[in-house]
C-alpha positions in Angstrom: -12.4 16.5 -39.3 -13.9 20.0 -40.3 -13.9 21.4 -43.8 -11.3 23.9 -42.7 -9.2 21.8 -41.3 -9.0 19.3 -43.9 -8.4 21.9 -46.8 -5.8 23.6 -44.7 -4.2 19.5 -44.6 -4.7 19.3 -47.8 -2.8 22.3 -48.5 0.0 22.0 -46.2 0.8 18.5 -47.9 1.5 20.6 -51.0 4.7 22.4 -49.3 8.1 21.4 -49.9 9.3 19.2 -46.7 11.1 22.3 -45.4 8.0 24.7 -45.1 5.7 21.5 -43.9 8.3 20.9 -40.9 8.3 25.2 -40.1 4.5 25.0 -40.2 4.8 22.1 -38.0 7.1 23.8 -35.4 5.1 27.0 -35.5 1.9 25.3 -34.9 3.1 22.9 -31.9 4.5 26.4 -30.3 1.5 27.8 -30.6 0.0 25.2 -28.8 2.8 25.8 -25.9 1.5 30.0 -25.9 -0.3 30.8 -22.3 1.2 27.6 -21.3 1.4 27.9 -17.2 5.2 28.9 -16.7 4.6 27.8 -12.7 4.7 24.2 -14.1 6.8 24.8 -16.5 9.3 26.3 -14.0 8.9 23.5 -11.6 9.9 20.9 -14.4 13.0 23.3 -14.7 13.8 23.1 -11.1 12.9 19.1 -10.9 15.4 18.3 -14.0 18.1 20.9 -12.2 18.3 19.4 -8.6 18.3 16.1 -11.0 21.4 17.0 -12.5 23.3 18.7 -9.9 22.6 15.3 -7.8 24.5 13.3 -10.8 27.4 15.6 -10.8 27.6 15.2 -6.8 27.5 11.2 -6.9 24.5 11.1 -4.6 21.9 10.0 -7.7 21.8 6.3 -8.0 22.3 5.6 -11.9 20.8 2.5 -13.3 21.9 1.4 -16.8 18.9 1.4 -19.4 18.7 -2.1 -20.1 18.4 -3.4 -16.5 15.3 -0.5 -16.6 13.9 -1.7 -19.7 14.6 -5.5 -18.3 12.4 -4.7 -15.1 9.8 -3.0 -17.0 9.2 -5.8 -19.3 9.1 -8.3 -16.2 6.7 -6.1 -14.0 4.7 -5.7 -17.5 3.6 -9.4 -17.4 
């Protein structure tokens, strides 16, 4: 860890919970700034023909415990 980097932790810890979890949310969206919006728009596509499949009845829904079940038995 860098000098900067930890004084500026260092720091941070020294805000009340409130300002901590603003610098928090400002720092992860700056880490989403000149993100590519092609992917980005593709996930927004992805998750829309997703949901319009559910609303139709055409999406096979599987309840979360039968995926979690299968998971733990291929995970073996």
């Amino acid at each position: 860890m860098s000098t900067l980097l930890f004084e500026l932790s260092q720091r941070a810890r020294t805000l009340a919970p409130q300002e901590r979890a603003q610098l928090a949310e400002d720092l992860l969206a700056s880490l989403q700034e000149g993100a590519d919006t092609t992917v980005e728009a593709a996930w927004d596509d992805a998750i829309q023909s997703r949901l319009d499949e559910v609303e139709r009845g055409v999406a096979k829904l599987v309840p979360a415990d039968e995926v979690f079940a299968e998971a733990r038995r291929t995970a073996l």
